[in-house]
TILUMLUM-713105 format. One record per residue: x, y, z of N, C-alpha, C in turn. Coordinates in nm, 4 decimals. Example, Ala and Ser with C-alpha at 12.3 -4.5 7.8 and 13.67 -1.06 7.14 Angstrom:
R       nX       nY       nZ      caX      caY      caZ       cX       cY       cZ
R   1.3190  -0.5690   0.7800   1.2300  -0.4500   0.7800   1.3200  -0.3300   0.7800
R   1.2850  -0.2250   0.7080   1.3670  -0.1060   0.7140   1.2900   0.0030   0.7870
END
This chain:
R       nX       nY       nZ      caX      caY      caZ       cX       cY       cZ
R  14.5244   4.9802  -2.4883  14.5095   4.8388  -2.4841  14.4316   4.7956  -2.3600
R  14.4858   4.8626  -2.2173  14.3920   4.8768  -2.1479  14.2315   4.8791  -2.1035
R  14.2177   4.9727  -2.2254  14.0799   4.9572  -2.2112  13.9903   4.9136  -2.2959
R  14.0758   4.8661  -2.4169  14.0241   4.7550  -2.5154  14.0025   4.6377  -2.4681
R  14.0590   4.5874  -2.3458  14.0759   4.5199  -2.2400  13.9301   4.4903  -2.1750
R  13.9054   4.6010  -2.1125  13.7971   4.6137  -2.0304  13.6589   4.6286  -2.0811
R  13.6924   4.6613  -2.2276  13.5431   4.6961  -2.3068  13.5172   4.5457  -2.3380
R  13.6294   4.4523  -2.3703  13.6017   4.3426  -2.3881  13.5817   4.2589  -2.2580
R  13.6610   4.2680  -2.1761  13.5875   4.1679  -2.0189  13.4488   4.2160  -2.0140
R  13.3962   4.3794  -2.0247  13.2715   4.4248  -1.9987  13.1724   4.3748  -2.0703
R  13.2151   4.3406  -2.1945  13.1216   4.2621  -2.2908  13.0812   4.1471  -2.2912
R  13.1904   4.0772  -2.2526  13.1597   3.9003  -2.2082  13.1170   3.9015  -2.1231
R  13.1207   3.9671  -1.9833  13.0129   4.0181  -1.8994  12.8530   4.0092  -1.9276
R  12.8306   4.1245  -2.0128  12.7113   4.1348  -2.0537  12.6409   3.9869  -2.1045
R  12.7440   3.9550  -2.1959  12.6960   3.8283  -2.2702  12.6337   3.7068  -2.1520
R  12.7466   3.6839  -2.0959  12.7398   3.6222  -1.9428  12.6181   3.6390  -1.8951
R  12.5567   3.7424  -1.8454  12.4426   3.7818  -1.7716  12.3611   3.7816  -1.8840
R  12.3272   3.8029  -1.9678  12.2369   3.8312  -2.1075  12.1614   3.6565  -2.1088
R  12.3308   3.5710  -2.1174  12.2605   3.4256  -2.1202  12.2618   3.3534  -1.9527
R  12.2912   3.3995  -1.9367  12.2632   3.3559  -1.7654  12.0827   3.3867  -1.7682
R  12.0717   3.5292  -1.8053  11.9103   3.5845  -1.7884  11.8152   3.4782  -1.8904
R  11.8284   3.4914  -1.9912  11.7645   3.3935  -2.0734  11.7674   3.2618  -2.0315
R  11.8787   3.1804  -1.9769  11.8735   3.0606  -1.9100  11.7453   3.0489  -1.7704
R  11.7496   3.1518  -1.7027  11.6908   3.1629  -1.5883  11.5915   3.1592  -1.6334
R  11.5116   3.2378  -1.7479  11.3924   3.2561  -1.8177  11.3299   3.1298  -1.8695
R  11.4362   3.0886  -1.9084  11.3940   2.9288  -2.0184  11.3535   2.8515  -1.8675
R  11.4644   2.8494  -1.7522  11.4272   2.7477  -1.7082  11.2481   2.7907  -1.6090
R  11.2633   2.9107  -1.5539  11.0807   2.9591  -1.4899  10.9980   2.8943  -1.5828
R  11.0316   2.9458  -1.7151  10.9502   2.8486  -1.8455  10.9466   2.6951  -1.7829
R  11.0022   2.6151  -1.8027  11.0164   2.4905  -1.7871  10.9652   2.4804  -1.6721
R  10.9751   2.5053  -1.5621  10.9101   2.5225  -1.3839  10.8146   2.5158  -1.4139
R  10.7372   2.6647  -1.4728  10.6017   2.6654  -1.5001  10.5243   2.5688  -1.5533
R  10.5721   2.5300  -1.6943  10.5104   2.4013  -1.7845  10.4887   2.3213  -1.7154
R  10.6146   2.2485  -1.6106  10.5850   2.1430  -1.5480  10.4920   2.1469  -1.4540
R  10.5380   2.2317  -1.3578  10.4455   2.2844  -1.2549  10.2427   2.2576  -1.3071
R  10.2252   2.3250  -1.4543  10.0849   2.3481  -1.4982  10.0942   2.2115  -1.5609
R  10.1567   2.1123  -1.6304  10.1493   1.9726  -1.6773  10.1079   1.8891  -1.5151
R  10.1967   1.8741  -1.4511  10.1610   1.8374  -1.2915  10.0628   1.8119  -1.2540
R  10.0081   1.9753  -1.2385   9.8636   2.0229  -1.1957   9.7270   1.9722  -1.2882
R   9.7841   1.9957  -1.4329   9.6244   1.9325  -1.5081   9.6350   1.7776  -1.4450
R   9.8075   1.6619  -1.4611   9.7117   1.5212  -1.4265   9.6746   1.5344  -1.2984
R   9.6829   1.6310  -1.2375   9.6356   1.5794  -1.0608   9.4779   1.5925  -1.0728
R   9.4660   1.7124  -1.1342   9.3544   1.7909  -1.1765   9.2139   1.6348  -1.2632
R   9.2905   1.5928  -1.3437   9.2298   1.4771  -1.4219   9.1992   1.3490  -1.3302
R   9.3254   1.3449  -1.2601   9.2993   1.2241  -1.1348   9.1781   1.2784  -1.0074
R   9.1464   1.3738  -0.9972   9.0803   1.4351  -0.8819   8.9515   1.4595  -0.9819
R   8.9627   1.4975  -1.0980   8.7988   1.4970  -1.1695   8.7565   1.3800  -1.1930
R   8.8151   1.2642  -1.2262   8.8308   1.1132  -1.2271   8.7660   1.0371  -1.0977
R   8.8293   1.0718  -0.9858   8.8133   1.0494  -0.8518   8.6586   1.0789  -0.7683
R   8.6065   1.2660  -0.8252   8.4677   1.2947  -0.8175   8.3718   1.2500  -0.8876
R   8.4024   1.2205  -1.0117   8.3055   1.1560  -1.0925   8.2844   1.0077  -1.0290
R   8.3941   0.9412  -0.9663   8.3592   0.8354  -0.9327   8.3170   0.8072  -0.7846
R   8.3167   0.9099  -0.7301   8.2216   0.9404  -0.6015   8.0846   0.9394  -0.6106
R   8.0286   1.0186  -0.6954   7.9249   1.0677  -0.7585   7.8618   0.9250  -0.8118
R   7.9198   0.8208  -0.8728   7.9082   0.7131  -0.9473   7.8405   0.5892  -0.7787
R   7.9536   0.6018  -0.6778   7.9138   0.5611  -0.5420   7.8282   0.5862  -0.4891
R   7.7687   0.7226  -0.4526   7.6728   0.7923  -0.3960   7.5641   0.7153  -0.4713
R   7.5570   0.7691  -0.5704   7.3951   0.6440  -0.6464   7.4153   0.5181  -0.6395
R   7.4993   0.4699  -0.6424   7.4809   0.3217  -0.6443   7.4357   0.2947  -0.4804
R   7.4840   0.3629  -0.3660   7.4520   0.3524  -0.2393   7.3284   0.3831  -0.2475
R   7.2526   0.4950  -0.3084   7.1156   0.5564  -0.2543   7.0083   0.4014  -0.3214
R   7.0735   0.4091  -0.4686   6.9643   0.2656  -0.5440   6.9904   0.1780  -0.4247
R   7.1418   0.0937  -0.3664   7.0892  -0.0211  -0.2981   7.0457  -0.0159  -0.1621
R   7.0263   0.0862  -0.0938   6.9540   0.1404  -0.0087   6.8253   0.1207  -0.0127
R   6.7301   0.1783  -0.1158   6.6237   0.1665  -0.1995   6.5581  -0.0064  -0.1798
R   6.6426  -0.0409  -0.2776   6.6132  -0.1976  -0.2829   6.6387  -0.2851  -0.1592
R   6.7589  -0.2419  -0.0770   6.7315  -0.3116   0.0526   6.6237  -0.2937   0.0792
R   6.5619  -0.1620   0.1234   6.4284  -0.1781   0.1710   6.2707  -0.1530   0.1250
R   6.3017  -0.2648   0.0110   6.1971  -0.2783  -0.1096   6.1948  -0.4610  -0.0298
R   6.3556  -0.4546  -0.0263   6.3171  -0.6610   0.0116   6.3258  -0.6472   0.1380
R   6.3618  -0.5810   0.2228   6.2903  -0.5775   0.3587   6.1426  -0.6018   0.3724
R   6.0689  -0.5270   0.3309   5.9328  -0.4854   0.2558   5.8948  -0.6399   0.2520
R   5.9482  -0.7090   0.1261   5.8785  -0.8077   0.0420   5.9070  -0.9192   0.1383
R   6.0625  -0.9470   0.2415   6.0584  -1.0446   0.3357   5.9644  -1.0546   0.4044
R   5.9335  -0.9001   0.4861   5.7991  -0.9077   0.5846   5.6672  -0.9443   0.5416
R   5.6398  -0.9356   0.4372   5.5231  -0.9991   0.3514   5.5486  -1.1410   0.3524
R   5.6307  -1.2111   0.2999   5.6913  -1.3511   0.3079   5.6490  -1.4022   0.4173
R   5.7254  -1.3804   0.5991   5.7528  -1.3916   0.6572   5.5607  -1.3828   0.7334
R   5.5138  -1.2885   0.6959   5.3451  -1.2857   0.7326   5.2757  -1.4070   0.6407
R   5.2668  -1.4238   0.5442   5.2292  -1.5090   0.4539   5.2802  -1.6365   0.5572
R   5.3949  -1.6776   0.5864   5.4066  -1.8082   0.5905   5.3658  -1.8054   0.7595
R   5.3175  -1.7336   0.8269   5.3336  -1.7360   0.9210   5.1772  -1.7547   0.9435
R   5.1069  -1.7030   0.8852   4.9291  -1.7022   0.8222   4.9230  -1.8683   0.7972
R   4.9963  -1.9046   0.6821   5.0136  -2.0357   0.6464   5.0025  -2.1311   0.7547
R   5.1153  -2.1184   0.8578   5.1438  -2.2118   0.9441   5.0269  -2.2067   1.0641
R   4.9797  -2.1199   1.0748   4.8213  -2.0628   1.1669   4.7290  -2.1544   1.1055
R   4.7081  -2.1793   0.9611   4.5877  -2.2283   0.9202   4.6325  -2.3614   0.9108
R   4.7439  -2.3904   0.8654   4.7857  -2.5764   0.9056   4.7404  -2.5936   1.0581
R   4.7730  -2.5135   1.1603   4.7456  -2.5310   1.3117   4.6053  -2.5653   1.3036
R   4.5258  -2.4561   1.2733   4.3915  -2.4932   1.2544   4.3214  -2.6245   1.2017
R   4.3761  -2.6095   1.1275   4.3291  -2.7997   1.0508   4.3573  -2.8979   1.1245
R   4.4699  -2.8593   1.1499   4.5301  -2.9742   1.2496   4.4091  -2.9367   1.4197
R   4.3836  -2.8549   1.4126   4.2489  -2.8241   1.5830   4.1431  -2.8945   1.5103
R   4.0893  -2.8656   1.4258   3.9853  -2.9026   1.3610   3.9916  -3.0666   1.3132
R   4.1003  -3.1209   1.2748   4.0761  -3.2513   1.2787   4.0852  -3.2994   1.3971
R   4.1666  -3.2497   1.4854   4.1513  -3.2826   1.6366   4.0102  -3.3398   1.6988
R   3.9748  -3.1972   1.6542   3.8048  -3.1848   1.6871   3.7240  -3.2866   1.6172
R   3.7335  -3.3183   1.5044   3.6632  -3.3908   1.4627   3.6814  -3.5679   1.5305
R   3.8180  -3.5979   1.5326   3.8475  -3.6783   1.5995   3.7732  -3.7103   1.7195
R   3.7561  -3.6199   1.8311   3.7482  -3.6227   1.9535   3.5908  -3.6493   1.9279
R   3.5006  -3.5667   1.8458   3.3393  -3.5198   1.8747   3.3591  -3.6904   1.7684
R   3.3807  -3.7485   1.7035   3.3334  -3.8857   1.6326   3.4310  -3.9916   1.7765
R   3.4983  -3.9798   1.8527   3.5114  -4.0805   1.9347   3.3674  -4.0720   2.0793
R   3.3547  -3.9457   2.0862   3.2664  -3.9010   2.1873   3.1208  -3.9598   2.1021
R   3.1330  -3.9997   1.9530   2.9912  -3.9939   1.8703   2.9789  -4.1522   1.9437
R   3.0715  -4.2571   1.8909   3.1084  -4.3831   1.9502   3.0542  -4.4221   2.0726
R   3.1432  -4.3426   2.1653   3.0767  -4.3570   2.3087   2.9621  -4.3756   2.3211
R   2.8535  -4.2470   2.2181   2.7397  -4.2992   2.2808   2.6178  -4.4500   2.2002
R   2.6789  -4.3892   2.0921   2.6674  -4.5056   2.0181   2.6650  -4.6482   2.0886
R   2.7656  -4.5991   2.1456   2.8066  -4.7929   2.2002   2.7009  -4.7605   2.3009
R   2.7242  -4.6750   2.3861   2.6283  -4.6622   2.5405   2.4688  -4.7264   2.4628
R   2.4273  -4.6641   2.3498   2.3069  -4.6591   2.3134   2.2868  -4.8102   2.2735
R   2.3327  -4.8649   2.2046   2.3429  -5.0069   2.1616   2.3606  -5.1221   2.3075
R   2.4250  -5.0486   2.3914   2.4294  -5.1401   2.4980   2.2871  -5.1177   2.6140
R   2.2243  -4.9640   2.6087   2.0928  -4.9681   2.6311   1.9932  -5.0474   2.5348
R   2.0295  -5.0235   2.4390   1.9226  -5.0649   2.3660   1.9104  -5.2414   2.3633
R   2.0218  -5.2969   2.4118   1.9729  -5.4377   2.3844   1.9958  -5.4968   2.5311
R   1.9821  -5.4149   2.6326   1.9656  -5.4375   2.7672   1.7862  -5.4166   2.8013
R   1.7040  -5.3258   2.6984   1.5982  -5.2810   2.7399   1.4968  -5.4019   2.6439
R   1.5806  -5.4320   2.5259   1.5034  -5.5639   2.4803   1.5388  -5.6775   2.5264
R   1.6637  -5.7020   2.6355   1.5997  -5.8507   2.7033   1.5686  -5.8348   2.7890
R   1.5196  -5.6939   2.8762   1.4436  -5.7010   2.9535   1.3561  -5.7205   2.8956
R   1.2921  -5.6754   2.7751   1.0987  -5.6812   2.7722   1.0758  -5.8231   2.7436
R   1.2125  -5.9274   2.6832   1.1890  -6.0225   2.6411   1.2103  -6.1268   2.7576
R   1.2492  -6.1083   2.8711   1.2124  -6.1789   2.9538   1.0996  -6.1997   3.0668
END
């Protein structure tokens, strides 16, 4: 009886450890899965993440580009109106000038008119 005893504790034993082992197994299983489920979304968030780096990088290099396309097109602007405002100056010298050489025309004008009818009452007196 004894050792009908012991063949049977020895057996539930086995059983014991048999599903203890398979438990341990199932659960590394489950570790693992999760562990590799885990890893792909990190994996998806980080390929997600480079692609949208990659998406930054060009959009920086294009507005880089175009900043200094309108850098470019300001300084053209900025010469243009600056040309502009040179040749208003000018017009504005030039009517100056004209001003000045038709008051200076006057002057003599008048001088001449005031010779001229100083030299006919002299002859006429």
């Amino acid at each position: 009886m004894l050792s009908r005893l012991l063949k049977e504790h020895q057996a539930k034993q086995n059983e014991r450890k048999e599903l203890q082992e398979r438990r341990r197994r199932e659960a590394i299983a489950a570790a693992t899965s999760l562990t590799e489920a885990l890893v792909d979304h990190l994996n998806v968030g980080v390929a997600q993440a480079y692609v949208n780096q990659r998406k930054l990088d060009h959009e920086v290099k294009t507005l880089q580009v175009q900043a200094g396309q309108f850098a470019k097109q300001t300084a053209q602007w900025i010469t243009m109106v600056e040309g502009f405002n040179q040749a208003l100056k000018e017009i504005g010298d030039v009517e100056n000038w004209a001003r000045s050489i038709e008051m200076d025309m006057r002057t003599i004008a008048t001088a001449l008119e005031y010779v001229h009818k100083g030299h006919l009452q002299a002859a006429s007196s």
